[in-house]
Every structure is written in structure tokens, then in C-alpha cells.
C-alpha positions in Angstrom: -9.7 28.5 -10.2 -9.6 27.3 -6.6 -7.1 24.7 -5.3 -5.8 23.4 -2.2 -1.8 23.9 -2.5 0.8 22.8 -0.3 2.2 25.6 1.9 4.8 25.7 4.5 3.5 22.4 5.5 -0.5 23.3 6.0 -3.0 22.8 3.1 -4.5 26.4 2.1 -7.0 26.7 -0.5 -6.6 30.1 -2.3 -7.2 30.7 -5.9 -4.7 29.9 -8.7 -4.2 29.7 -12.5 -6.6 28.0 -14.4 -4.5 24.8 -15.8 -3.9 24.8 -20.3 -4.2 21.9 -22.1 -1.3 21.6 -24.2 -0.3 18.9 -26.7 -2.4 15.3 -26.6 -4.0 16.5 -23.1 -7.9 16.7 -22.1 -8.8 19.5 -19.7 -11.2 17.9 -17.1 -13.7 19.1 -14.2 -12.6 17.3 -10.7 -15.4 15.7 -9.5 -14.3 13.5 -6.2 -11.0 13.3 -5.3 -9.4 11.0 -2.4 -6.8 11.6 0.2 -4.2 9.0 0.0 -1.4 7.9 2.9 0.9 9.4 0.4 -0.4 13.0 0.5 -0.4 13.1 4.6 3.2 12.1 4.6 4.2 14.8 2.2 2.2 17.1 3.8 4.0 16.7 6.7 7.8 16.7 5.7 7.7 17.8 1.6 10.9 17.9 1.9 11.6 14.3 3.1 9.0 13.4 0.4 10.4 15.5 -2.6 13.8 14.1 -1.8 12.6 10.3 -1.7 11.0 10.8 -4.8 13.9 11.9 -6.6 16.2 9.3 -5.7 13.4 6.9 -6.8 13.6 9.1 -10.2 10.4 10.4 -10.0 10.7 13.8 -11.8 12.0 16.5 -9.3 9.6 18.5 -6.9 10.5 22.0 -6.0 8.7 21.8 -1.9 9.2 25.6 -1.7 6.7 25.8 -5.0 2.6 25.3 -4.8 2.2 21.7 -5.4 -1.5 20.3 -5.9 -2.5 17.2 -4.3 -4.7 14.4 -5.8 -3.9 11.6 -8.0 -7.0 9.0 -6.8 -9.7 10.8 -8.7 -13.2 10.5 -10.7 -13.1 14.0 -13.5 -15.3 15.3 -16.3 -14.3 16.0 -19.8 -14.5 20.0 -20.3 -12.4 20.6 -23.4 -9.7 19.1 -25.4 -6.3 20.3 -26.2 -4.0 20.9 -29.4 -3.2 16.9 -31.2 -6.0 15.1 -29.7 -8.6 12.7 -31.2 -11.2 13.8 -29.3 -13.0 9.9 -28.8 -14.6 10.9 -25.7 -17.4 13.5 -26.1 -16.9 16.6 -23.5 -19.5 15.8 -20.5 -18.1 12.1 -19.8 -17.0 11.0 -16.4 -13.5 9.8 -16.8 -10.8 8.3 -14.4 -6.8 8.0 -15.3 -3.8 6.6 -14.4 -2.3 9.8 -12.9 0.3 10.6 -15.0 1.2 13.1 -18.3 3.6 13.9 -20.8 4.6 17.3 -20.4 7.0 19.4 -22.1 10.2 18.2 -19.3 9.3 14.6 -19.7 6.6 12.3 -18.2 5.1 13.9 -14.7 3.2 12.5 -11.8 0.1 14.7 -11.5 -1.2 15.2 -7.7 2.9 15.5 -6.9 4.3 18.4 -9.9 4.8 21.7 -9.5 3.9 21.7 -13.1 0.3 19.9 -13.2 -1.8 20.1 -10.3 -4.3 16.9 -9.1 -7.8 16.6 -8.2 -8.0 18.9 -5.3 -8.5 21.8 -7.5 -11.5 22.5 -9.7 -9.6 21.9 -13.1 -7.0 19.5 -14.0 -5.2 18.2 -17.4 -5.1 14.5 -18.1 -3.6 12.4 -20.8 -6.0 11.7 -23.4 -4.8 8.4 -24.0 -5.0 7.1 -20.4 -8.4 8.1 -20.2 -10.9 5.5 -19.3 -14.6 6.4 -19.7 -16.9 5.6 -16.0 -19.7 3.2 -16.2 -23.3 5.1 -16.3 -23.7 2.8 -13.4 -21.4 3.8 -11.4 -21.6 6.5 -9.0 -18.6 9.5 -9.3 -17.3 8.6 -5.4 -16.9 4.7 -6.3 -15.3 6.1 -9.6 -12.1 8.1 -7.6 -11.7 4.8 -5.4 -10.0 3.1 -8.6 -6.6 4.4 -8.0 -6.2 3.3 -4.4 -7.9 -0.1 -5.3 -5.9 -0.9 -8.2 -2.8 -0.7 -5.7 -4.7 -3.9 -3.8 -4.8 -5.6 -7.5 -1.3 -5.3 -8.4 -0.1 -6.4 -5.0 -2.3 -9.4 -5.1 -1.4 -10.5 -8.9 2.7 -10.5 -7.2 1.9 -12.2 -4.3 2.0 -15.6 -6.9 -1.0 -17.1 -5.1 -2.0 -20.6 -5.1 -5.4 -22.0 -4.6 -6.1 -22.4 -1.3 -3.3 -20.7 0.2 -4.1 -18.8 3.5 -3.8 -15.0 3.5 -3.7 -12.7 6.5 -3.9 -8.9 5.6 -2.1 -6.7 8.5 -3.9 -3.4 8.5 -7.1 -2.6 7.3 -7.2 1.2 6.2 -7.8 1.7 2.5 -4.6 -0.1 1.2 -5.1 -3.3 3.2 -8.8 -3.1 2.1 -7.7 -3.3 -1.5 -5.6 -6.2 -1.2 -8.7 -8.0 0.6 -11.1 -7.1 -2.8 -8.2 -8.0 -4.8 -7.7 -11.5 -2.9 -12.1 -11.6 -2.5 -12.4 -10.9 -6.6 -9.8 -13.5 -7.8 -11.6 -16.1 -5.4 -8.7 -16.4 -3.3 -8.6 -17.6 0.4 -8.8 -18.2 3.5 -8.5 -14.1 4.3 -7.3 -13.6 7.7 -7.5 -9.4 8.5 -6.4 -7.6 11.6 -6.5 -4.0 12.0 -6.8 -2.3 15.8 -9.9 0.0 14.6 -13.3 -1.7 15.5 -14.1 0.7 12.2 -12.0 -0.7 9.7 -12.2 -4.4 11.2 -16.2 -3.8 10.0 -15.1 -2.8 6.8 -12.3 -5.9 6.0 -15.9 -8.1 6.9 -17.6 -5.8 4.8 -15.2 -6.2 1.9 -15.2 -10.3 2.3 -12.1 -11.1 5.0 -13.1 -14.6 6.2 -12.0 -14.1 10.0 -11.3 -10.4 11.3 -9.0 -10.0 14.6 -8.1 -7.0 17.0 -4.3 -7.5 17.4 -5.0 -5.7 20.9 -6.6 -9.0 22.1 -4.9 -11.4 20.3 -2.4 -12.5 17.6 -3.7 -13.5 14.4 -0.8 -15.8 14.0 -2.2 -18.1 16.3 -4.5 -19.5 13.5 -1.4 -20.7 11.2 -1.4 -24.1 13.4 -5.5 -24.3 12.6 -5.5 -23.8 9.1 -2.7 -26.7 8.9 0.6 -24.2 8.8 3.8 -25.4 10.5 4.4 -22.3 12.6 8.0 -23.4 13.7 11.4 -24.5 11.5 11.4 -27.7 13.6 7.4 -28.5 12.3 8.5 -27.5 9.0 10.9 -30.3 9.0 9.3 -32.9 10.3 6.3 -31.6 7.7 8.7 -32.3 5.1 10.2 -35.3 6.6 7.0 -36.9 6.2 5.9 -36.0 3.1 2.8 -35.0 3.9 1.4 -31.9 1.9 2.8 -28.2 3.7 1.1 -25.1 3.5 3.3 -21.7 3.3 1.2 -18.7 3.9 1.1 -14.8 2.1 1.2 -12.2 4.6 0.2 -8.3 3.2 1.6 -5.6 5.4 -0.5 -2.5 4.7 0.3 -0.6 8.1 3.5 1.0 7.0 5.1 1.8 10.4 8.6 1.7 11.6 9.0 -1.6 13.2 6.0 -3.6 11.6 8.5 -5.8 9.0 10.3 -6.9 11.7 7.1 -7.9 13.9 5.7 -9.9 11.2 9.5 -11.6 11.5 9.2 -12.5 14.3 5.7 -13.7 14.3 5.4 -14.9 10.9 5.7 -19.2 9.8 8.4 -20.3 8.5 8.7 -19.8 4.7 6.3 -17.2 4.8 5.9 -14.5 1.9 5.1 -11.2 3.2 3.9 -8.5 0.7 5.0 -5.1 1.6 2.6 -2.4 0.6 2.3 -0.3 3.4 4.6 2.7 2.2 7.0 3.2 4.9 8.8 6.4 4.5 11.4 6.5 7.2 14.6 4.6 8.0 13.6 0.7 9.7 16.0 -2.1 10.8 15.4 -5.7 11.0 16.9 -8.9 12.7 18.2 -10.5 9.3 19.1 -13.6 11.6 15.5 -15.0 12.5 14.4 -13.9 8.6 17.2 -16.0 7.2 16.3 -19.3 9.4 12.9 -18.9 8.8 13.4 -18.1 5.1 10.7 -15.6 4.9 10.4 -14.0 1.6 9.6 -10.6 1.3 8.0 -9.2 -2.0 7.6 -5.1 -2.3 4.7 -4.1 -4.3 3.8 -0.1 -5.4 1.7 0.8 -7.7 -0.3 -0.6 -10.7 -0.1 -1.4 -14.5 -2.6 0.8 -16.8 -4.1 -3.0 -17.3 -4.6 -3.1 -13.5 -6.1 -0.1 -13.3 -8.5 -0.9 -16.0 -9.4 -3.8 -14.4 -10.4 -2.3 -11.2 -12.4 0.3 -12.8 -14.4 -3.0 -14.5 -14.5 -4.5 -11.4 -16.1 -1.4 -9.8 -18.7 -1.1 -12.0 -20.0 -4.6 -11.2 -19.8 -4.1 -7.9 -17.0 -5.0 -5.4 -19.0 -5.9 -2.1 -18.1 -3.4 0.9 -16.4 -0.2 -1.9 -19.7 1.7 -0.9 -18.4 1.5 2.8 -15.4 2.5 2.3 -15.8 6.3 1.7 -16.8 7.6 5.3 -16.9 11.1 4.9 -17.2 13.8 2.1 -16.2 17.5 2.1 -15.6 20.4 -0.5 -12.8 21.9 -1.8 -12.9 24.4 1.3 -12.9 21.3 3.7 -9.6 19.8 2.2 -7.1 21.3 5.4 -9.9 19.5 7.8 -9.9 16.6 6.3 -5.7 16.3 6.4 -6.5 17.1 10.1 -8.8 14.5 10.6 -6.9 11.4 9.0 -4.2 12.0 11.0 -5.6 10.3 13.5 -7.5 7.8 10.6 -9.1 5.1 12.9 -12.7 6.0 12.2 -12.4 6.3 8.9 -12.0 4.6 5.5 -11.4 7.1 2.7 -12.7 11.0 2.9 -13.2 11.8 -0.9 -12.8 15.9 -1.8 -15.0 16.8 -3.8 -14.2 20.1 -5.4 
């Protein structure tokens, strides 16, 4: 089969071995698969990557080997292996938590040298992860539940109250998530900022309640409006008084050296800030202005299969602005282009593979 493998730090598509099913797996058709933040990193120091994963104990990944890329994904069922029940009749759509038991222990698919993802034509799955599509849903919307369900699971540790004020900080595909998450579970006010006049349109798109461009102006300076004491002094005359004080959720989903300690120092006192931007390199705060405004920091990655389940549902009745999200399409022979392109992502939302 054909399959866009990791090499020497480019993305080549060249033909490889078709993958086998083996014990309690489903061999499926990729259909559309997207590029996550993830997959550019890696691609650009595997190393780096391989070694951060391992000390996370994710099982190890050899960078010198072919790796396959694609864990967000929408497949069909083509055959099933050896010690399978076999629910799911071959033709259905599927989506899955990406990951499978192999024969060294549970694996990641889209970063094993063992399984490859969705930016092949063939992949294995794990039969019992496998969550049947929605007739109603279209394949594209389908490979936009993993990347969602990382919005849902960040929201759900935020520990929202009604009411409380949000600001999302970045608006690319993660913070876009967390405003469906905070849109679906009716929470609010949703502040967004993002520099990219694209992805500002899509946080409106998606339900934000006030958009900003950071380049003319700090979001932050709507705490005082939406009744926030924005300084440790307000906070304790607040207090003092005993009048009701509002502490507000902050979701960083930009992921950049230097961001944690900008929202530091910009941030209300007692704010929570929600890290799901993946940084991957080394970052240094000023621990001294986070300790006297007690800000609390939460780190969120991921998703329970629950989560994931739920997004899925959630798709297939509609989440307003997910069929704005995916900007662009491209075969399997397009993949290396479309790395290309999102390095520089501004214009775009999500570029879905389909191979």
C-alpha cells in the first residue's frame, strides 16, 4: 500500500507493507485523516519527539525507523482479524480512540514503528474501541473527533461554574475545541483571541461571544467589564466587602515558549488557566507574580474513550462552525504539501488527508 512515512525529517510517500490484522484487531480503509500540531513538531525534530515520549512512557519510537502519521481519523471496515466478534459489518464508517494492543504491549497508532495511522491507505484498529459513524455525518466531520474531543476533556477539568467567564487564547483547531466544548455544555461568557483574521472567523463561527486580535488590543481588558477584580488589591477589597467575586478560566491553546508566563502576567488574580497548547520545548516563568496572584494552572492532554464518544454524538447533531473548520483537502500524494503549508497555519483550520 501507499503511505506517507517519516524520513530524515521530510514526509515521502512511497509504497510499504500492507498492515495484518492480528489478534482482536479490525483492518480498516483510511478515509480522511487530519494533521495535528503534534505531527509538525515530530516531523521536525523526531528525535526531540521520540525522546519526550518515552520519558512520558509512551512505548518507545525508533526515529531512524518509517513511522506513519495519523491518529485524528474517519476509516472503513475492510476485514476482521483472528479473536474478533465481528459486531460491525465490513463497509461501516468507523472512528477510534487511536490506540492498540499489540504483541509488546499497548501502542499509540499514528506514532509506532509497529502500526502505522491514517496517512496510509490501510490501517489496524482495536475492535473494541471502534465506534460506528452516524449515516448522517459526513467522513471529514467524522476524522475531526479526535482533535475535538481534546476541547471536551479540557473543558470537563476546567471545574466550570455557571456563569463563569472564559477567554480561549489561540484559536487553531485546539482552541476551537475548547470553544465547542465550553458552546455545547452551555457555558459562558467565551472571550477568544487568536492574531489570524481566519481563525478569529472561525472561534465566531464556532459560538465565542466576543472575538479579539491581541495585535490591537488585550483581551484582558474586559475582566473589569464582566465584573472581575483584575488586581490583588480589588480582590481584597472584593472580599472585604462581601460582595459576590468572580474568578475567571483562561485556556491557553497557542503552545509557544513564553505564552504561560504572558498569561501571568496579564491574567486576574486567582485565575485558572488551562494549559492545552502542547509546548514541547524547555519555558521559564516568574513564580513570584503567580504566587501573589495565586493563579492556578491545570494541564489537560488528551481524552477518556467516554469523551471521545461523546464528541462523536455531538458531531453527528451538529456542532455549529465543525463544517468550517476543515479548510483544505488533499490526497495521500499531497501529505509533504500540506506539512509545508501549516507551518505557517494562519489561514487555515484543519487540512484533512484523505488517502
Amino acid at each position: 500500500m501507499h503511505a506517507a512515512v517519516t524520513r530524515a525529517g521530510t514526509l515521502a510517500v512511497v509504497e510499504v507493507d500492507d498492515p495484518q490484522p492480528g489478534p482482536g484487531h479490525v483492518l480498516v480503509s483510511s478515509l480522511s485523516a487530519g494533521i495535528c500540531g503534534s505531527d509538525l513538531h515530530a516531523l521536525a525534530d523526531f528525535a526531540h519527539f521520540a525522546d519526550l515520549m518515552d520519558q512520558v512512557g509512551v512505548p518507545a519510537i525508533d526515529p531512524s525507523l518509517d513511522t506513519v502519521f495519523g491518529h485524528e481519523f474517519c476509516a472503513e471496515i475492510l476485514d476482521y482479524g483472528p479473536d474478533t466478534a465481528k459486531t460491525l459489518p465490513v463497509g461501516t464508517r468507523v472512528c477510534s480512540v487511536p490506540i492498540i494492543l499489540g504483541t509488546s504491549g499497548v501502542e499509540q497508532i499514528g506514532y509506532s514503528n509497529a502500526y502505522p495511522g491514517a496517512l496510509a491507505e490501510q490501517l489496524v484498529l482495536q475492535e473494541m474501541f471502534l465506534l460506528p459513524v452516524p449515516d448522517s455525518l459526513g467522513t471529514n466531520l467524522a476524522a475531526l473527533t479526535e482533535p475535538l474531543a481534546v476541547g471536551e476533556h479540557a473543558v470537563g477539568l476546567a471545574g466550570l461554574l455557571p456563569g463563569q467567564p472564559c477567554l480561549v487564547v489561540g484559536c487553531g483547531p485546539v482552541g476551537l475545541a475548547v470553544i465547542a466544548a465550553l458552546k455545547g455544555r452551555g457555558h459562558g461568557p467565551v472571550l477568544a483571541a487568536d492574531l489570524s483574521p481566519t481563525r478569529r472567523r472561525l472561534a465566531e463561527a464556532f459560538g465565542a461571544d466576543e472575538i479579539f486580535d491581541p495585535g490591537e488590543g488585550s483581551p484582558h481588558a474586559r475582566w473589569e467589564g464582566l465584573g472581575v477584580p483584575t488586581t490583588i488589591m480589588e480582590r481584597a477589597l472584593a472580599t472585604m466587602s462581601g460582595g459576590e467575586i468572580i474568578d475567571p478560566v483562561i485556556f491557553e491553546a497557542v503552545g509557544v515558549p513564553g505564552m504561560l508566563q504572558s498569561l501571568i502576567a496579564e491574567a486576574p488574580p486567582r485565575s485558572r488557566i488551562v494549559v492545552v497548547g502542547v509546548c514541547m520545548h524547555t519555558d521559564s516563568i516568574e513564580p513570584f507574580m503567580a504566587v501573589t496572584k495565586e493563579i492556578e494552572f491545570r494541564f489537560s492532554f488528551g481524552y477518556t474513550p467516554a469523551e471521545f464518544a461523546a464528541t462523536l454524538g455531538r458531531l453527528g447533531t451538529g456542532v455549529p462552525g465543525a463544517d468550517l473548520l476543515v479548510t483544505s483537502s488533499v490526497d495521500l500524494a499531497g501529505a509533504p504539501g500540506a506539512f509545508e503549508t501549516l507551518r505557517t497555519p494562519g489561514e487555515h483550520g484543519k487540512i484533512l488527508v484523505n488517502p
